[in-house]
LUMMAR-39467 format. One record per residue (C-alpha): residue in one letter; z, y, x; residue number from 1. Coordinates in Angstrom, 2 decimals. Each point is the difference from the previous one (the first is absolute). Last residue first. Example, Ala and Ser with C-alpha at 12.3 -4.5 7.8 and 13.67 -1.06 7.14 Angstrom:
<pts>
PT  roza        Z        Y        X  fise
PT     S     7.14    -1.06    13.67     2
PT     A     0.66    -3.44    -1.37     1
</pts>
This chain:
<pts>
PT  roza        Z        Y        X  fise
PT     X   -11.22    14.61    41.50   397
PT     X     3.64     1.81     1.24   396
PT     X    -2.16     2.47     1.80   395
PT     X    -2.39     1.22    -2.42   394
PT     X     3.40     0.11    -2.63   393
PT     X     1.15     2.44     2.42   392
PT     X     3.05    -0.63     1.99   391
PT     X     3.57     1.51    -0.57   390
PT     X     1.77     0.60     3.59   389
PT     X     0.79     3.94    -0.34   388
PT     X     0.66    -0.59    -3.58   387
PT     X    -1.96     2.64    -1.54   386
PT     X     2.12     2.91    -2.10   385
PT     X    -0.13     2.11     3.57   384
PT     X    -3.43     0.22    -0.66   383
PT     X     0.13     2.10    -3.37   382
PT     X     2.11     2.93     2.78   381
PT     X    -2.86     2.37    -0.60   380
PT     X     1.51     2.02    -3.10   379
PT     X     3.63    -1.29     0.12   378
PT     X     0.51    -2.72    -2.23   377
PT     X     0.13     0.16    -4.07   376
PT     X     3.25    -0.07    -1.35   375
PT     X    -0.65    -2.23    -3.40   374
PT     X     1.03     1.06    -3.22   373
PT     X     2.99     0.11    -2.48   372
PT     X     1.64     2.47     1.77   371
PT     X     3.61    -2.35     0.02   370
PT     X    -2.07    -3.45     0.23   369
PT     X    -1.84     1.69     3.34   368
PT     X     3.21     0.98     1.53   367
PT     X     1.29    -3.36    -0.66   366
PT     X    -2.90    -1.47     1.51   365
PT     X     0.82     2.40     3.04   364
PT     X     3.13    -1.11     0.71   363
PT     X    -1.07    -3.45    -0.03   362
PT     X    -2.16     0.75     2.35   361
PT     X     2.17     1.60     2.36   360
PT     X     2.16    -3.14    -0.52   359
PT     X    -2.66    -2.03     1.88   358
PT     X     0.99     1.87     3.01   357
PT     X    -2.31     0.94     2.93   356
PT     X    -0.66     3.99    -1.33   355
PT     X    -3.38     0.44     0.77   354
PT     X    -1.65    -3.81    -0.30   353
PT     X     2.25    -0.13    -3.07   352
PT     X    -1.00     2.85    -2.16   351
PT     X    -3.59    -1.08     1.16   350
PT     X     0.67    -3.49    -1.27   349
PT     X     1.23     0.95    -3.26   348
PT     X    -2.38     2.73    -0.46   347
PT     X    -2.78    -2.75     0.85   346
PT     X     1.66    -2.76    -2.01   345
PT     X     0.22     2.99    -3.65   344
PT     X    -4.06     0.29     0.36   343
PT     X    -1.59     3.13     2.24   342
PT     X    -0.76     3.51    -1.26   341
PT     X    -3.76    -0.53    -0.17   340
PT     X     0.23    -3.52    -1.67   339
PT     X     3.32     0.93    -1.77   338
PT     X    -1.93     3.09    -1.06   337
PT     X    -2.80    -1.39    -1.30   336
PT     X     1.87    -2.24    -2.56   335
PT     X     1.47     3.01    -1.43   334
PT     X    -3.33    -0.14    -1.80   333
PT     X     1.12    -2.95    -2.37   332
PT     X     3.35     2.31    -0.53   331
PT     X    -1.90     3.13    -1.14   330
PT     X    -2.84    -1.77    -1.78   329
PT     X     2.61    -1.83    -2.23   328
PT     X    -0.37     1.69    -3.43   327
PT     X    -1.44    -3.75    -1.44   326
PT     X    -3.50     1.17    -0.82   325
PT     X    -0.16     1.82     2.98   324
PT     X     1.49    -2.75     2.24   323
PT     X    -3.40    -2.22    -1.88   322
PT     X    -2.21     2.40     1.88   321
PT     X     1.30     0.01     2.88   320
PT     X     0.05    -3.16     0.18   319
PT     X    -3.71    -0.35     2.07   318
PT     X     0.98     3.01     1.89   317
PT     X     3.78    -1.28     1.17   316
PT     X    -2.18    -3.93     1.04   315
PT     X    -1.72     1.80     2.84   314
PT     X     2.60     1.79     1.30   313
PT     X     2.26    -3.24    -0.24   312
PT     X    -3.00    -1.80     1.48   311
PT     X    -0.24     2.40     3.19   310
PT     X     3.81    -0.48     0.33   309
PT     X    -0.45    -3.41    -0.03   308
PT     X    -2.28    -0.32     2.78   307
PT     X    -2.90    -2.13    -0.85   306
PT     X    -1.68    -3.55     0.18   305
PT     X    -2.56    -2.64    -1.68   304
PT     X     1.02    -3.49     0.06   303
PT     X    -2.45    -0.75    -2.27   302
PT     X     2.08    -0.61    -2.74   301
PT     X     0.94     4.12     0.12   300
PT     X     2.41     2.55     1.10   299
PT     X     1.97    -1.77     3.09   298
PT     X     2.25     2.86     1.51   297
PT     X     0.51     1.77     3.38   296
PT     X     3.16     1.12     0.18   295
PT     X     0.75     3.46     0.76   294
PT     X     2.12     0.88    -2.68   293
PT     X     2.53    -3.04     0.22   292
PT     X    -0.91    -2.15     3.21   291
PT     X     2.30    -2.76    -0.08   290
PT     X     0.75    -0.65    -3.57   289
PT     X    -3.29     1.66    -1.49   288
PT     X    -1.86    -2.95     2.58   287
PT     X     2.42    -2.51    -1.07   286
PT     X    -1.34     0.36    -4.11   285
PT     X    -3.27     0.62     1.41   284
PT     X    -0.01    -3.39     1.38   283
PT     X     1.34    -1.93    -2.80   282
PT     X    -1.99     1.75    -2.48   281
PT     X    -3.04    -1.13     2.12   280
PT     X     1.27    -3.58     0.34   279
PT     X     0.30     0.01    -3.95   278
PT     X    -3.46     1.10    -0.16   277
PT     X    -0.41     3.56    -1.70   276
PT     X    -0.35     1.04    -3.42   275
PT     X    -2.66     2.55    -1.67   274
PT     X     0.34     0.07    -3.90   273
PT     X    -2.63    -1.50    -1.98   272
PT     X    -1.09     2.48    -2.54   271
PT     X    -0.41     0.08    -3.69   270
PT     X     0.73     3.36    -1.07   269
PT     X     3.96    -0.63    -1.01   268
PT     X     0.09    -2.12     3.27   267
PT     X    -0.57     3.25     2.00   266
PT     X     1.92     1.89    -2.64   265
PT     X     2.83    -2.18     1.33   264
PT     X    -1.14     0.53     3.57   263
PT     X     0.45     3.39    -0.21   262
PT     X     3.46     0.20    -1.95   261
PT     X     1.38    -2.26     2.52   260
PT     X    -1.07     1.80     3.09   259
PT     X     1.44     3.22    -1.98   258
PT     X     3.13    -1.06    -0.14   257
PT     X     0.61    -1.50     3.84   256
PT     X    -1.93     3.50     1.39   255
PT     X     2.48     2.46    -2.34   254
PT     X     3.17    -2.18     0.94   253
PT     X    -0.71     0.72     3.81   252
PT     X    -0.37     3.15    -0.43   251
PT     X     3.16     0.90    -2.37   250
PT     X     2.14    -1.87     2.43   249
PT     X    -1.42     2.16     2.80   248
PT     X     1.03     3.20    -2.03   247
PT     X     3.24    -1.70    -1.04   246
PT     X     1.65    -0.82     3.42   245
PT     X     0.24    -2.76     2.94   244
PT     X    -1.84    -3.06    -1.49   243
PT     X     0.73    -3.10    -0.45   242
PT     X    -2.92    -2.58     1.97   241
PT     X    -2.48    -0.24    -2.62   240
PT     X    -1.36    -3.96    -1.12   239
PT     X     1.93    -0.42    -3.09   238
PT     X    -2.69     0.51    -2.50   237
PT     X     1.51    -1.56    -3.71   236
PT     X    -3.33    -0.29    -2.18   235
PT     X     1.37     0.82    -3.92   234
PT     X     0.92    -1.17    -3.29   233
PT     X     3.26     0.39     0.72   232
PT     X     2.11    -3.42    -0.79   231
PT     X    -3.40    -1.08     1.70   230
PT     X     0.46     0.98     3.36   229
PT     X    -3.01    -0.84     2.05   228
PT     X    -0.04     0.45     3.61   227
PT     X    -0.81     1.61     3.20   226
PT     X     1.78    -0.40     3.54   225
PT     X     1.11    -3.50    -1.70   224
PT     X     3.88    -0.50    -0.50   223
PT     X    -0.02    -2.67    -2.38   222
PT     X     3.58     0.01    -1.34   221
PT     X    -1.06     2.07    -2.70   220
PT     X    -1.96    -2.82    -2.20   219
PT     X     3.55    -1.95    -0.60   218
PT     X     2.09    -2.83     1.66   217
PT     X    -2.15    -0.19     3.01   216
PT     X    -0.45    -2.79     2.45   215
PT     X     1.15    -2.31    -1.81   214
PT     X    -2.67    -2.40    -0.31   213
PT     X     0.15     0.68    -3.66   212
PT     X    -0.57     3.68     0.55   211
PT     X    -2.60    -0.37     2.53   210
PT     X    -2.24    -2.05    -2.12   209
PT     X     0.51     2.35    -3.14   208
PT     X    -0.94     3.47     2.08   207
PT     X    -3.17    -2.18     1.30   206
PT     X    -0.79    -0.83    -3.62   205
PT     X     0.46     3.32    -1.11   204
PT     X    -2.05     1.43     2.96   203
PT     X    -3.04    -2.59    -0.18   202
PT     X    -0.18     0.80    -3.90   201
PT     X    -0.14     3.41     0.60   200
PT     X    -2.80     0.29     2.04   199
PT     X    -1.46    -0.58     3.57   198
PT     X     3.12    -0.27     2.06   197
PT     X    -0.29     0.98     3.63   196
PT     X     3.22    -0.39     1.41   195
PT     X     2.12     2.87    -0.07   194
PT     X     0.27     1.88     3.15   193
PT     X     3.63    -0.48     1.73   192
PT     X     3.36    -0.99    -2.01   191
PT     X     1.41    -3.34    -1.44   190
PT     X     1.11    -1.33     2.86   189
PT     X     1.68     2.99     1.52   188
PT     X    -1.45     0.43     3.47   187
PT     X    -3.09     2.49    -1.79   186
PT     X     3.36     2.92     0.18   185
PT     X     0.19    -0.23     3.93   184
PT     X    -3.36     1.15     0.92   183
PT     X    -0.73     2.44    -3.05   182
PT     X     3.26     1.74     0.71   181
PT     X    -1.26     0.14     3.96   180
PT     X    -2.68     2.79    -1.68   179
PT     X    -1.52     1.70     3.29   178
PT     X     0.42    -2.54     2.56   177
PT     X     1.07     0.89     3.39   176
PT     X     3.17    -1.60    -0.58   175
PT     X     2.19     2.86     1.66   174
PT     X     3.29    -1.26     0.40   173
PT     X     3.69     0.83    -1.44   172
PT     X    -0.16    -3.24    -1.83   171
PT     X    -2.94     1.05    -1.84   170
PT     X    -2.20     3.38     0.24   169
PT     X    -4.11     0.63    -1.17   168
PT     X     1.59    -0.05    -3.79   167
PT     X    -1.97     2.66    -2.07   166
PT     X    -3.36    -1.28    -1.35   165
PT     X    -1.35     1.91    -2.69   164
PT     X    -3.22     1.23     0.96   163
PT     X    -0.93    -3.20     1.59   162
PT     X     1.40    -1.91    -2.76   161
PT     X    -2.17     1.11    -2.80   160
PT     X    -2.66    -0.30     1.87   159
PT     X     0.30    -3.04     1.95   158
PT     X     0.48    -1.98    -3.16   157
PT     X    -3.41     1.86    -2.05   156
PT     X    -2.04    -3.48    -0.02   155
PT     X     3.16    -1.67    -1.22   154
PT     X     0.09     2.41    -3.06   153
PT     X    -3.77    -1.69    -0.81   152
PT     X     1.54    -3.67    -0.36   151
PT     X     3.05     1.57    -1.94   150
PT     X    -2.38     1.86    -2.57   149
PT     X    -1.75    -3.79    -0.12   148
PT     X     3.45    -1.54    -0.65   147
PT     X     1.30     2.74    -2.84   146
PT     X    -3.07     0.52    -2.13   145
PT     X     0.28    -3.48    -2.05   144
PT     X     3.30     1.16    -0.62   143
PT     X    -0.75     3.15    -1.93   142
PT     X     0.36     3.33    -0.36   141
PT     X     1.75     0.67     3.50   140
PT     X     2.51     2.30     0.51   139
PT     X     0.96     1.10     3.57   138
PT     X     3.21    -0.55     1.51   137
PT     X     0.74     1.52     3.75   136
PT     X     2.29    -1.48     1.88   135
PT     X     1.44     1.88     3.41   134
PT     X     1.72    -1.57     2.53   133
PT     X     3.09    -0.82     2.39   132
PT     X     1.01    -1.73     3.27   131
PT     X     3.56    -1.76     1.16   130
PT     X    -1.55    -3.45    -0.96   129
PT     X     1.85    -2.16     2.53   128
PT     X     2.05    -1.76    -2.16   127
PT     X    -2.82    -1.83    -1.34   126
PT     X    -1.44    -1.26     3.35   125
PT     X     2.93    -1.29     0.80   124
PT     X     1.02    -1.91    -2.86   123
PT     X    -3.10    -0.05    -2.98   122
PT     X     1.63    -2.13    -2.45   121
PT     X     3.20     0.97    -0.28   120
PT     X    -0.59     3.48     0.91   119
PT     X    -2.82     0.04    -2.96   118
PT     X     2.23    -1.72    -2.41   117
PT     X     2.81     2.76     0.63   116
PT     X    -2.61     2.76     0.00   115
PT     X    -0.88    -1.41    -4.08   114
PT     X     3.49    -0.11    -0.60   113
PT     X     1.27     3.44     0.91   112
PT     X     2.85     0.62     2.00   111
PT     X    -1.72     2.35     2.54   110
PT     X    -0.72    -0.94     3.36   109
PT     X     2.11     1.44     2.79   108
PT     X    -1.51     1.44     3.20   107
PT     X     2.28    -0.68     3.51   106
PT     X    -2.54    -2.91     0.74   105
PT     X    -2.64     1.99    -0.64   104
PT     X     0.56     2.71     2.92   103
PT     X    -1.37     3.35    -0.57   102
PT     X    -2.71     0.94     2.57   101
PT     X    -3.27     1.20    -1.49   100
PT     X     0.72    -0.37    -3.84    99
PT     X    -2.76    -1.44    -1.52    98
PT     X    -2.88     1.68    -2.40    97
PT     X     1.53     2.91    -0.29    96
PT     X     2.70     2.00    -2.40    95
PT     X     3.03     2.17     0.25    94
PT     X     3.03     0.81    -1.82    93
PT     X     2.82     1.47     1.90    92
PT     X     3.42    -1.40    -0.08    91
PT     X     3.23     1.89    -0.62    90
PT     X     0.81    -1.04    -3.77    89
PT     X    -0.30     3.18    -1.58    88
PT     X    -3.21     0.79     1.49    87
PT     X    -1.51    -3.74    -0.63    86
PT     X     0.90     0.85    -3.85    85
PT     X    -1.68     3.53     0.04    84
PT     X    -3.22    -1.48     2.10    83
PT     X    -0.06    -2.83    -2.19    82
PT     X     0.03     2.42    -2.99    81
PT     X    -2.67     2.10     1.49    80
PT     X    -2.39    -2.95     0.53    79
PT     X     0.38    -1.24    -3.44    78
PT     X    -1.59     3.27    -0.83    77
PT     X    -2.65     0.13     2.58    76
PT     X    -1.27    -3.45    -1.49    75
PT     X     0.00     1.37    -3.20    74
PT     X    -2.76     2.86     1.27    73
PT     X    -1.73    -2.71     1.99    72
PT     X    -0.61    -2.41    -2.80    71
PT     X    -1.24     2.82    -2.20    70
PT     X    -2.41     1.04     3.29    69
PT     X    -0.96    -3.21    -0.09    68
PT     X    -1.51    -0.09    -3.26    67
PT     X     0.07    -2.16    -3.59    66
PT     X     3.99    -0.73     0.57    65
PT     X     1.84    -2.93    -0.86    64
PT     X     4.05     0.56     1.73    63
PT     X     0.81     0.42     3.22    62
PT     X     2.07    -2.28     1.87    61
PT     X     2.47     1.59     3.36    60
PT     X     1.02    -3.21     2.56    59
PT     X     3.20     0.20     2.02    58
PT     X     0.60    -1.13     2.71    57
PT     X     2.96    -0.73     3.00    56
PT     X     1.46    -2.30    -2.10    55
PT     X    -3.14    -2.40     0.76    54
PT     X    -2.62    -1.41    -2.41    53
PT     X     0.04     2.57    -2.46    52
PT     X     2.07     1.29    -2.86    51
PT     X    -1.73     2.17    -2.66    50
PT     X    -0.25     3.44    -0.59    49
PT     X    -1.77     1.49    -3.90    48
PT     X     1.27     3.71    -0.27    47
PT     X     1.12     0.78    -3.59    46
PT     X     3.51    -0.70     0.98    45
PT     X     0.49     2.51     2.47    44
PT     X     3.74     0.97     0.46    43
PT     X     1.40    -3.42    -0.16    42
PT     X    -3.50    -2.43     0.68    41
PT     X    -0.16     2.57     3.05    40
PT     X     3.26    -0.41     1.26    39
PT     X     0.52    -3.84    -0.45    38
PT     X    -3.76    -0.13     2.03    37
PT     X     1.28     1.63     2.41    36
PT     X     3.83    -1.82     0.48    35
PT     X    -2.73    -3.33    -0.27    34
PT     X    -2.34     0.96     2.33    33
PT     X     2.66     0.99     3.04    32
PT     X    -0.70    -2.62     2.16    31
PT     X    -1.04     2.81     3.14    30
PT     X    -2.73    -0.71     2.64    29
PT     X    -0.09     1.64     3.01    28
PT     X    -0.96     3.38     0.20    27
PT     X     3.11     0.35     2.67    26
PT     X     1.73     3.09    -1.77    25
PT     X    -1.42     0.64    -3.80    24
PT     X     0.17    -3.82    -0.43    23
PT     X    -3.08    -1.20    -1.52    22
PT     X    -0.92    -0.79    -3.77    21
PT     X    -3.34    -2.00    -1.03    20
PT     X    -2.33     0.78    -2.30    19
PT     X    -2.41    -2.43    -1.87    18
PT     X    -2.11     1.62    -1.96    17
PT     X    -1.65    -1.83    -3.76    16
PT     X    -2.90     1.79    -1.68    15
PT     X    -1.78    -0.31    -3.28    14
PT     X    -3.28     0.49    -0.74    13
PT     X    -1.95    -0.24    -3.21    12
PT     X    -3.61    -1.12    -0.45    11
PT     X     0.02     0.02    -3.88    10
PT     X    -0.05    -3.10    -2.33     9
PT     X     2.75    -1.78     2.35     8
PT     X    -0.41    -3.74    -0.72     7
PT     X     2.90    -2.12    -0.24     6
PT     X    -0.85    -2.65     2.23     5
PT     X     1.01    -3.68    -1.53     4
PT     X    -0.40    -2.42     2.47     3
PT     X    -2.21    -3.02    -0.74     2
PT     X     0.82    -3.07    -1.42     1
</pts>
């Protein structure tokens, strides 16, 4: 029997931030969630926060909204109210893909069935997960829509995370990778690229195989980098790094909503939507991880080739005209800034390569969270953001 999938009639978005708090002293990492999220359920009830993995998180849920910019504008509410209940607790809130030095072992997990199972299961590689995200819904009209919209969202992997990636540190080192998040996170068992199901049918039955193996106990527990959630009606993209502030939130949301929207009227008109081989996917997937912004992606079947960034430009004109339809042109534009401006690993690392302390980045995460935008580098310093060892793609083939 298949899954039901409670179709979304519009193409909605919703949005779910991780955000971590950090000790206004060291910058390590402070378990403090549950004193916040007390405080802002007390003097904030309308604002949606949830528990998350570790005590050291909180995650902020928006509501159904029919732009981004609607998402956004909640979004900055529930961000206040953390920011008033992590004030009056001592900790400062702050959010990136991982933290760049806290120690996991001293990081408590929250008391929450579903993290108990995956500690149980998982061990060491579960308790190691000291790295955050960003989800972005989208509403889908129907189920027979959701696995080829997925197929073609895979072609756009290295996008989305190249502009969002925002965890270059771990374990007090420099990884040299661009999104380390994306590294750990595919460990779990259940997480990584989804497999390449062809319909419906293929995913319930796949969902009911691993459920009475028992490997999941319900549809959530598979972790995939994009997914369906059918309680929602919607595609689930999990593949963004968490970001620093609200105007590169706002971006990042904008080019994950209106990917969906296109290739739904794409189907709507009869078209095949583009995918990629799963080896392709695969690739790209590590070459966003390593590389970020200047990764050199795989565009096509044929093994054809680009720089992201010169897709990304590419791929802002041919949306453009859907952002104006959905009062996004703003945030799907910011886009060109990040590229120009450099992505939240290269401040991180240049922050870093100046200073020498992993905490300085921290620091400035938080700064970014409080002014609700990226600090841009110094005009001509854009180098310093490159890992003085990184190789080019040309080099590592």
């Amino acid at each position: 029997m298949s899954l039901q999938f409670n179709r979304s009639p519009q193409p909605t978005v919703g949005i779910e931030w991780e955000i971590a708090l950090a000790d206004p002293t060291t910058y390590d990492l402070s378990p403090h969630a549950p004193e916040v999220i007390d405080y802002v359920t007390n003097h904030h009830p309308s604002v949606h926060i949830e528990r998350e993995f570790l005590q050291n998180t909180v995650e902020l849920v928006t509501g159904v909204h029919d732009t981004v910019p609607a998402a956004v504008t909640e979004l900055a509410t529930g961000l206040a109210a953390v920011q008033a209940g992590a004030k009056a607790h001592g900790v400062l809130p702050w959010s990136a893909g991982s933290h760049p030095f806290s120690d996991w072992r001293t990081q408590p997990v929250s008391l929450k069935q579903p993290y108990t199972e995956i500690i149980e299961r998982t061990q060491f590689w579960g308790r190691q997960m000291l790295i955050w995200g960003l989800h972005v819904h989208v509403g889908v009209s129907h189920e027979d829509k959701v696995w080829p919209i997925i197929g073609a969202l895979m072609t756009h992997y290295p996008h989305l995370l190249a502009i969002s990636a925002s965890s270059p540190g771990w374990n007090g080192s420099d990884t040299g990778y661009a999104s380390h998040r994306t590294m750990l996170y595919q460990q779990l068992p259940t997480a990584g690229i989804p497999y390449g199901f062809h319909n419906w049918d293929s995913w319930s039955d796949y969902v009911a195989q691993q459920a009475k193996s028992g490997v999941i106990s319900h549809t959530g527990a598979m972790h995939f980098d994009i997914r369906p959630a059918s309680k929602w009606g919607t595609i689930e993209i999990r593949v963004s790094d968490a970001p620093s502030n609200l105007k590169e939130l706002g971006a990042i949301a904008a080019l994950t909503h209106l990917l969906v929207i296109y290739y739904d009227r794409q189907l709507d008109e009869g078209a095949q939507l583009p995918s990629l081989q799963a080896w392709h996917n695969r690739e790209n997937k590590w070459r966003a991880c390593r590389y970020g912004m200047d990764a050199e992606i795989i565009i096509s079947r044929d093994t054809d080739e680009t720089l992201v960034t010169t897709d990304l430009l590419r791929w802002l004109t041919i949306l453009e005209p859907l952002a104006k339809e959905y009062d996004c042109v703003e945030e799907l534009r910011f886009i060109e800034q990040i590229i120009t401006g450099g992505a939240a690993y290269q401040r991180q690392r240049a922050r870093y390569e100046r200073s020498g302390t992993w905490a300085d980045t921290v620091a400035l995460t938080v700064e970014e969270m409080a002014n609700n935008q990226p600090l841009w580098l110094p005009a001509g310093s854009k180098e310093d953001a490159q890992n003085p060892t990184q190789v080019t793609n040309e080099e590592h083939r």
